[in-house]
N, C-alpha and C positions, 0 to 999 in steps of 0.2 A: 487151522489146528496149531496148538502152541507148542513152537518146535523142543523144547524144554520140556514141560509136562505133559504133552497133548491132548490138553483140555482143547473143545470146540471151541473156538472165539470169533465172533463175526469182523467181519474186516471190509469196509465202506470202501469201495474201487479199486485200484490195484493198487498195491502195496509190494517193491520192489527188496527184496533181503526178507531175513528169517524172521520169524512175527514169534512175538511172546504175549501171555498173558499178562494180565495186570498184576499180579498175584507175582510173576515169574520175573518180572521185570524189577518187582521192587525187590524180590530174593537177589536176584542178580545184581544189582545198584548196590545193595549191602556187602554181596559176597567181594565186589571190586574195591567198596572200601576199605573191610576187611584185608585182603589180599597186599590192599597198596599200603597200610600198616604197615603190617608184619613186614613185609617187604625194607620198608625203612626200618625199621627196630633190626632186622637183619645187615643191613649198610654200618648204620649206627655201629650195633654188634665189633665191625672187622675197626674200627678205630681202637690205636692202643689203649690199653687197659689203664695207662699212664693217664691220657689226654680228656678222657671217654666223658669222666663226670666234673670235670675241673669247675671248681666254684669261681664265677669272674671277681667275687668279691674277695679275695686270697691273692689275688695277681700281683706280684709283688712291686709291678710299675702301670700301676694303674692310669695314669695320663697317657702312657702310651698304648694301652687297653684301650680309652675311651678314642683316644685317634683312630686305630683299627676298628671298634665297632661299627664307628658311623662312617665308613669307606662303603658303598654299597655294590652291589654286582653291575662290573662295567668292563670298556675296554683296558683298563688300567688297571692292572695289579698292585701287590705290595711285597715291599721289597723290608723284611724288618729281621734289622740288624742291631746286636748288643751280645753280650757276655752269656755264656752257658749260665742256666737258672734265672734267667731276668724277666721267664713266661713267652717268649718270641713263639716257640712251639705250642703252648697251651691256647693261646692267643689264636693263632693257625688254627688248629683243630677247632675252636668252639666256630673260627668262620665257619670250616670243612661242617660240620654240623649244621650249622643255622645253614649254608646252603642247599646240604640234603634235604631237609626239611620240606625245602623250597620247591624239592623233587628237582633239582639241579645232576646232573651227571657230574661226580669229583672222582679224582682219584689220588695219590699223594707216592711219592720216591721218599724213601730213604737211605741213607748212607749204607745201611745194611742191606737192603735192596737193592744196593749196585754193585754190591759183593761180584756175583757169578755176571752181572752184565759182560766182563771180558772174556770169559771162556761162553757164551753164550752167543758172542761174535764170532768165535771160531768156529763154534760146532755146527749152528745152525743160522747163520747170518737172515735169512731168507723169514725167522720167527722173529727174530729180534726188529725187524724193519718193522712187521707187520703190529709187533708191540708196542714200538715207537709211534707210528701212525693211529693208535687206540689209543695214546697218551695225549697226544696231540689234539685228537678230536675231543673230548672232555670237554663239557663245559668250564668246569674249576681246577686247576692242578696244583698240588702242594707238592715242592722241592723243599723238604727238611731236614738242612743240615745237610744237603749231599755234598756239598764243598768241603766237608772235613774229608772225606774219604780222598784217599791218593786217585786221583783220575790217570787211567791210562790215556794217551794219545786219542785212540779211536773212544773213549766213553768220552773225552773231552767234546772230543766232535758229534757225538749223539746227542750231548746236550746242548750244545749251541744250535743244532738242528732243531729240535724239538721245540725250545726257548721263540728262535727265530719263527719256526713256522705258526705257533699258537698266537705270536703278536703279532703277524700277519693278517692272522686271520680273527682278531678282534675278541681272544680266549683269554682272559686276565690270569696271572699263574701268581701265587704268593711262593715268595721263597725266603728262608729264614738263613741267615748269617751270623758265625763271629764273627768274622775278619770285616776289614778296612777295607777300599779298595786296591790298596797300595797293598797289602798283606796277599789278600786271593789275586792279586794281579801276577805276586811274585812266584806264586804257585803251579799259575795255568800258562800254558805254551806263549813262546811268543805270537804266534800265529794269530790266534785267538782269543788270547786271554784280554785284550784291553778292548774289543768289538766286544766279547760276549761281557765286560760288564755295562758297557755303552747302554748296549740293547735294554738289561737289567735296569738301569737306572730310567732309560727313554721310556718304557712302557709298565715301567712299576711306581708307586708310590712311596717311597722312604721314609718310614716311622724308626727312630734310634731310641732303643730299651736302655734303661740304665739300672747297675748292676742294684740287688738289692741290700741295702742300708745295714 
C-alpha cells in the first residue's frame, strides 16, 4: 500500500522503508523541487536589498570583477581590498549568491551585525560561542567590512578564532577591506593584530579594487 496515497501497489520481494506509488513519487520528486526553490529564493530574499540585484556589468572595476569571478569554491578565500564604492561588497554578494545557487551553506557579518556582539558576550557568553561555532561551520562566510567597526578586545578575539578555525578546516571566507595592512594593523591589538592579518593574507586570495574614475 502507498504510504502517501494508499493506493494498492504490488511490491516484488521485500522492499525495506516506506513504498510510494508511481504517481506519488513523481508528486513527491516535484513537490522537493518546488520546496528546494522556494527555499533559495528565500536565502536569496535575506541578501541586502543593496547587493541582491547588482548588474556585474555596472561594477565600476570590472578587471577586478573578472579576477573574483573566476576564483571558484575552494580552500582559499579572498581577500578584496579598495576604497568604499569600488564594488568590493557587490562583488562578495553576487559570489554569496552564485554559491547558494550551488545549494552551498553561506552566511555573511556585517559591521552592523557586531554592534550587540559585546553585550552579547556579557550577557549570554554560552549563545555567542554556540553562534560562533554555526559561523564557523558554513560552507562560505562573508566578513563585510567588519574591520570598520571599532572591535573590542574580546570581538577582536572572536574573530581571529572564527578566521583561524574555518582555515583550519579547509572553509574559504571572502572578506572585504579599506585599509592597508599597515592601517588595520594600526587598529587591532598588539596581540593579534599582525597574526590575524598573516592568517588573512595565508589563506585568502588578494584581489585590489580601484577607486572608480
Amino acid at each position: 500500500m502507498c504510504y502517501y496515497c494508499g493506493a494498492e501497489i504490488q511490491v516484488t520481494g521485500y522492499q525495506e522503508g516506506t513504498v510510494y506509488c508511481a504517481d506519488c513519487t513523481k508528486k513527491r520528486a516535484e513537490e522537493a523541487v518546488w520546496n528546494a526553490r522556494r527555499r533559495l529564493e528565500e536565502l536569496i530574499a535575506d541578501i541586502p536589498v543593496e547587493f541582491r540585484e547588482t548588474d556585474e556589468e555596472k561594477l565600476p572595476d570590472k578587471k577586478a570583477w573578472e579576477q573574483v569571478k573566476e576564483c571558484e569554491f575552494g580552500k582559499r578565500g579572498l581577500l578584496l581590498v579598495g576604497p568604499t564604492r569600488s564594488g568590493k561588497s557587490r562583488s562578495a554578494f553576487l559570489i554569496v549568491k552564485r554559491e547558494m545557487i550551488r545549494h552551498r551553506r553561506v552566511q555573511w557579518l556585517t559591521a552592523f551585525k557586531l554592534i550587540p556582539w559585546p553585550a552579547m558576550w556579557m550577557s549570554d557568553s554560552a549563545a555567542m560561542v554556540e553562534s560562533l561555532k554555526q559561523l564557523a561551520a558554513v560552507d562560505l562566510l562573508l566578513l563585510d567590512d567588519v574591520f570598520k567597526a571599532k572591535l573590542t578586545e574580546r570581538v577582536e578575539e572572536a574573530l581571529f578564532a572564527l578566521l583561524d578555525e574555518r582555515a583550519n578546516h579547509g572553509r574559504p571566507t571572502i572578506i572585504t577591506l579599506n585599509d592597508t595592512g599597515l592601517t588595520l594593523q594600526s587598529r587591532l591589538s598588539d596581540d593579534r593584530g599582525a597574526a590575524l592579518i598573516e592568517r588573512m593574507r595565508e589563506f585568502c586570495r588578494t584581489i585590489v579594487f580601484k577607486p572608480k574614475p
